[in-house]
N, C-alpha and C positions, 0 to 999 in steps of 0.2 A: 158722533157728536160728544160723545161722553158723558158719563152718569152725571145727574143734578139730584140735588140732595137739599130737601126743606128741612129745617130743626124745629119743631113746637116745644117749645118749654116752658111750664108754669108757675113763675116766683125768682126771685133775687138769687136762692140757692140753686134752683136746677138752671136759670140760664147761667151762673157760674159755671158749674159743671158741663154743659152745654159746650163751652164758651172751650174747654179743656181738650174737649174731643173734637171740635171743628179746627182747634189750629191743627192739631196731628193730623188730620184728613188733610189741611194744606201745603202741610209740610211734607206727603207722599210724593214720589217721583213722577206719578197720574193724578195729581190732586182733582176732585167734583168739583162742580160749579154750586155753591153754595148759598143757599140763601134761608132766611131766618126769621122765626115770627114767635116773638113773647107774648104770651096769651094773657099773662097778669103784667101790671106794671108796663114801664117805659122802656125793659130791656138796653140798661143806659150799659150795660155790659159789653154788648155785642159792639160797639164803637171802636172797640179793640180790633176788630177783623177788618182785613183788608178786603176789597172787591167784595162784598157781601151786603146784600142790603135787608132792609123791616119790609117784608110784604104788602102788609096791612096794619088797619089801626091800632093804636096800643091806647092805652090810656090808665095812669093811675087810679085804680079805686080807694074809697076813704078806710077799709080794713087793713089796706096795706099784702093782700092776699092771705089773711089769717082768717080766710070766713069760716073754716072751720074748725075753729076753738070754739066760736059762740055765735047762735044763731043772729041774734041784734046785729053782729058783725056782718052778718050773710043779708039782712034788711037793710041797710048803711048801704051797700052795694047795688041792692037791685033799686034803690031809689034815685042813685048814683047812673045808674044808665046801663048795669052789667048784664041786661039781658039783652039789650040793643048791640052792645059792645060781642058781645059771644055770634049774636046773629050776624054783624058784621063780618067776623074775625072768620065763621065758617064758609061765608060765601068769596073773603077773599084768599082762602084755600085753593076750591074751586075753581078760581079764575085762575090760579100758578099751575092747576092742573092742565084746564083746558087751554090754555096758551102754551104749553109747550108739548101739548097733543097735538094741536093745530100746527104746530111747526116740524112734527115730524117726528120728535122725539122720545123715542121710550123707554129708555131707560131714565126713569125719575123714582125719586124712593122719595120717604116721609122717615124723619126720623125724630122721635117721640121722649121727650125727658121728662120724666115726672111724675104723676100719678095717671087716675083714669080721663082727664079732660083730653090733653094732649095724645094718650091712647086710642080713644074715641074719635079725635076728626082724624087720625092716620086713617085709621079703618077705614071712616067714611070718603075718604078721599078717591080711594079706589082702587089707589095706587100700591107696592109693595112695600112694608115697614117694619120698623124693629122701634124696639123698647125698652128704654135704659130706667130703672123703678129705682127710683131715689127715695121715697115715701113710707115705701112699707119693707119688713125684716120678719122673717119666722120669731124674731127675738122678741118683738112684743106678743106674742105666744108660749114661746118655752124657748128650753135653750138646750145644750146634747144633752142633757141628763131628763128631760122630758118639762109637761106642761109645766108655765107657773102658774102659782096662783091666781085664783079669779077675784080679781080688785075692782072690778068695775062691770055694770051688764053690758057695757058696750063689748066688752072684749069674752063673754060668756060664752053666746050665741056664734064667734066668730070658730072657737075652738074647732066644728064641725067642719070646716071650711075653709079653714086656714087662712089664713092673712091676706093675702086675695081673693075677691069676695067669686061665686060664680060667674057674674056680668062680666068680671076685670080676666078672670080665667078663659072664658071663653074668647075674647079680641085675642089672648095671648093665644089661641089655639088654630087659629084662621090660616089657611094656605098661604094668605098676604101678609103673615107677620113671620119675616124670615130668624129674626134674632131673638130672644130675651135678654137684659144683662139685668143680674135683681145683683142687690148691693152687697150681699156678702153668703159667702156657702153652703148656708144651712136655708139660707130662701132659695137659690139654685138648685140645693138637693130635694128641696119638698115637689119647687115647682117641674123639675124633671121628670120625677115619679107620675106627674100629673098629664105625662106628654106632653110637654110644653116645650120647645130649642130650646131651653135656658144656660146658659154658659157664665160661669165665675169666673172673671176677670178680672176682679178686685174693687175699688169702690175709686171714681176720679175723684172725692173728696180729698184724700190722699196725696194728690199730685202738686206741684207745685209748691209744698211745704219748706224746704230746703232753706235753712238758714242768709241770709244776704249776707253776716256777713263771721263765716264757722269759723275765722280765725280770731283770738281775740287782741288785741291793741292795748293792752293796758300798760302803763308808764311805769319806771322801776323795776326794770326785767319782770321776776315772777311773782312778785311779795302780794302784788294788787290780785293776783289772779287766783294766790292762796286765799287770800283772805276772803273774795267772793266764792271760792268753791265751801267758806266757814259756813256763810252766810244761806238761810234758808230763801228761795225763788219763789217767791206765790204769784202766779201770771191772775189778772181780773179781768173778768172777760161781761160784761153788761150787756150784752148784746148790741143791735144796731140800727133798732127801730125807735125815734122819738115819737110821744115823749116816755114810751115807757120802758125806755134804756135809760134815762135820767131820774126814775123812781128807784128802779132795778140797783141803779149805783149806791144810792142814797141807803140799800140793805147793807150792798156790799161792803161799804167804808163804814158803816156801823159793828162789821163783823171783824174787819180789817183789826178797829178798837179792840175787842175781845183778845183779837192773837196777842197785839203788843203788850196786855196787860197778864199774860200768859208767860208767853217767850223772854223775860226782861232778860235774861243774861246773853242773847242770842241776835247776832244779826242779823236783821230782815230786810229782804228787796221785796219792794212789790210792783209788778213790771204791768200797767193798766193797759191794755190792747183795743185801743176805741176805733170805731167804725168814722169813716170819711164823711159819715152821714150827719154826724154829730157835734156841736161844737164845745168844745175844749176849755172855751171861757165857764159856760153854765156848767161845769163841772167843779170847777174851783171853790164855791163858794162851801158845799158840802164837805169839799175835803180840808178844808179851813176851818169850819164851826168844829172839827173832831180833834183840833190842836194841834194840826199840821201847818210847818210855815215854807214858803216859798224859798228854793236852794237857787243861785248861780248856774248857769250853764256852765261858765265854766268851770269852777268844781265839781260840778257834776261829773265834764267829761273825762275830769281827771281823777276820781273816784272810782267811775265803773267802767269807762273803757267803750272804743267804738262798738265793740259787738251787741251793745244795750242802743245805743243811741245814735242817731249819726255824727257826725264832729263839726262843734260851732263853727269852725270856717264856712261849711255849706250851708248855714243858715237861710244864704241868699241863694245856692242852687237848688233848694227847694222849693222856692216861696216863685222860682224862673220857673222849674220843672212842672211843679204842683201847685197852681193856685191857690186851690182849694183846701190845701192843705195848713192846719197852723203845726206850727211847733212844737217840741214836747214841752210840760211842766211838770219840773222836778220839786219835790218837798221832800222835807225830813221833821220826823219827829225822835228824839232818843236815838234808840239804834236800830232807826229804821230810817229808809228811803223809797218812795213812791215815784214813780216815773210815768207820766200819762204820752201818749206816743199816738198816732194815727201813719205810722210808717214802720212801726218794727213788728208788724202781727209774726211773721215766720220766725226770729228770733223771741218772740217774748214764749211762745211757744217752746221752743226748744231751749230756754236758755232756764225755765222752772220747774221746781220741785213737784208741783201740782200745782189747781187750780181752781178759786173760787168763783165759779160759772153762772151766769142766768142769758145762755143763749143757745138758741140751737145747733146750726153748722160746726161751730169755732167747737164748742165745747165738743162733739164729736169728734171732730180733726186731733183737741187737743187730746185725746182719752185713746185714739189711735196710736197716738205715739208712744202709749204706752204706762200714761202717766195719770193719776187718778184727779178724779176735779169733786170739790163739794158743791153743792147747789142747796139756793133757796127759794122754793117758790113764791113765783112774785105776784101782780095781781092782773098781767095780763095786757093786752088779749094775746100774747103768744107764751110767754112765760109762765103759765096759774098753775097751780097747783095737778092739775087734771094733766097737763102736759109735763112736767114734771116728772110725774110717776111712770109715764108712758115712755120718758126717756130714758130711767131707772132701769124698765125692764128692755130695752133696747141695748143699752149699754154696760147692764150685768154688772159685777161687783164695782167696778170702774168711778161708777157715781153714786156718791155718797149725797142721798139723803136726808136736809134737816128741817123743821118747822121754821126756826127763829136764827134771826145771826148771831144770838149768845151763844147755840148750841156749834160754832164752827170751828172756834179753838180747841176744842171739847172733843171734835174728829181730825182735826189735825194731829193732837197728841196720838190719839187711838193708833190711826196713820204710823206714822214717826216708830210708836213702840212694837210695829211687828211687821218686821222685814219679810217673812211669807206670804203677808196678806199680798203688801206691795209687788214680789215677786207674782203673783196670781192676776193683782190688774196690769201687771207689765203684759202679762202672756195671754189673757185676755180682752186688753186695747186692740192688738197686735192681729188676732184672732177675727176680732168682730167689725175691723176697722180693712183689714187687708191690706198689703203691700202695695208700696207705689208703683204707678207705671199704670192704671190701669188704661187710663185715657189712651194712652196710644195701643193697648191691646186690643180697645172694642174699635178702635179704627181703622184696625187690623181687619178686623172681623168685618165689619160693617161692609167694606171694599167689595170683598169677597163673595157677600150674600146678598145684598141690593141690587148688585144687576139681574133684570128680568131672564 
């Protein structure tokens, strides 16, 4: 009958990622019969897949799945119906188990993205599983040169025990958990020593990066393309959760002020990468009160060239393509340009010098590449300060650290004046972020050790 394979995934990022590894499993020459259950949220992701359906219930909770930043968060939710919702979501497990037990078939696996939720009902399901740990890193512990510092008790007491706590070790050690993939090498080598399968494959955050569009378009042979290689890229990355990506922004374009009143002899792009989530208009008003005014598309597109933006004739093939999506808004102030974009995340990424960050995923992806990002903590609930540092030591010299948005031009110089540093977060992005391709490696893998 052929292997059938459930994915539990917990959050917006891991069904991403999820999302990475089930098309390579469909794109094998024996693709599984696949099906799919987001255990937070609406899993508006999986839409993307063909023949694959939702299990069971989903339902947005009012955290957004950040219950643990702060406990209120975690109250907001159980009032909200998140114990009914869990009690549901484990018994409609159950039923995808026992209906294709009842039909004959056993070769069924569980496979598991995310932290210990999704972990947990693999186990309980009964069935064989593997577990791709998006969550946790030896790196919020130490990093090759040994412990780091102890900044907080939460992460005190963890030292004895490593970053997986014992409960989370043990599921990983079960006869039914064929696989581990933890995110990057130094949590495969802890968790190996530990007897755990753990196999480094790389991290699928990784995948799918690739520029739309690496050639670039710019008008006048080469002059426009010198003149942008003058010009300094700061990619702004707010993250993707309202409303507190529209507080978030409100630091960023405050800090944005600092560089230009820094940089005046210097050309500045600043390439804004907003989430679909978000809308484009309520962005405007902040970046206007800081004496930015509204540019032309088309000077725009004749300024920076397709590889920044897509080209106003498609105005109307996007608005056919993507509803949902608005337009970019171009400003300028002095000698600078700001481009707000909800279609160029892969190029605003690779097209910048660094990156003024307050978000999770993106800001890792972007510090993969290689390229350093400063950050301010915001006030949350995903962005605060406590998260912040946590992603400090995740991400090792990479991210740069500051209390206030005055102190950001302050690290951009620092930056700029020492080409070793930068060399060190190239090879340390690189390092802790892993080479692409991993999605199709663990689906490699998964093939192979799923079947009973």
């Amino acid at each position: 009958m052929g292997l059938k394979i459930l994915c539990l995934s917990n959050g917006h990022g891991e069904d991403a990622i999820a999302l990475r590894i089930l098309r390579e499993l469909q794109q094998h020459p024996h693709p599984p019969e696949l099906a799919v259950f987001p255990l937070v949220g609406e899993g508006q992701a999986f839409a993307q897949l063909e023949n694959t359906r939702i299990i069971g219930p989903v339902q947005r909770m009012p955290s957004g799945g950040f219950i643990y930043m702060d406990g209120r968060e975690f109250l907001r939710d159980v009032k909200g119906g998140l114990l009914q919702l869990t009690l549901a979501q484990f018994k409609a497990i159950r039923a995808w188990v026992r209906s294709h037990k009842e039909s004959g078939n056993r070769d069924c696996a569980i496979l598991a993205v995310g932290d210990i939720v999704p972990l947990l009902f693999a186990w309980l399901s009964g069935l064989p599983y593997a577990f791709v740990g998006t969550a946790k890193s030896e790196y919020y512990l130490r990093d090759e040169n040994g412990p780091l510092p102890r900044k907080s008790r939460g992460i005190s007491w963890q030292n004895w025990s490593g970053v997986y706590l014992p409960w989370e070790r043990w599921l990983m050690t079960r006869r039914r958990c064929r696989a581990v993939f933890p995110r990057d090498a130094l949590t495969a080598e802890t968790l190996e020593k530990l007897g755990i399968r753990a196999y480094n494959l790389g991290n699928p955050m990784m995948d799918g990066l690739e520029p739309e569009n690496p050639a670039p378009g710019f008008y006048g042979g080469d002059a426009e393309f010198r003149e942008m290689q003058r010009s300094i890229v700061i990619t702004l990355l707010p993250g993707s959760r309202a409303p507190e990506a529209y507080a978030n922004w409100q630091l960023i374009v405050e800090a944005v002020a600092g560089i230009l009143s820094v940089f005046v002899d210097r050309k500045l792009l600043f390439l804004a990468a907003i989430s679909p989530e978000l809308n484009l208009e309520a962005l405007r008003p902040i970046v206007e009160s800081f004496g930015w005014r509204q540019e032309g598309e088309i000077r725009t597109q004749r300024r920076e060239g397709s590889i920044l933006r897509p080209p106003v004739s498609s105005a109307e093939e996007i608005r056919k393509e993507s509803p949902n999506l608005q337009l970019p808004l171009t400003f300028v102030q002095r000698n600078a340009t700001m481009i707000l974009s909800q279609q160029s995340f892969n190029d605003y990424l690779y097209e910048a010098d660094l990156a003024i960050a307050m978000a999770g995923t993106a800001t890792e992806q972007f510090v993969g590449l290689g390229k350093p990002a400063i950050a301010i903590p915001g006030s949350g609930p995903q962005f605060t300060p406590a998260f912040a540092e946590a992603q400090s030591r995740l991400l090792g010299p990479s991210l740069i650290l500051v209390k206030h948005p005055a102190e950001v031009a302050d690290a951009v110089q620092f930056l700029f004046r020492d080409p070793d540093r930068l060399q060190l977060i190239a090879d340390n992005g690189l390092r802790r972020m892993g080479e692409p391709g991993a999605s199709a490696r663990i689906a490699e893998y998964l093939l192979d050790r799923l079947v009973i």
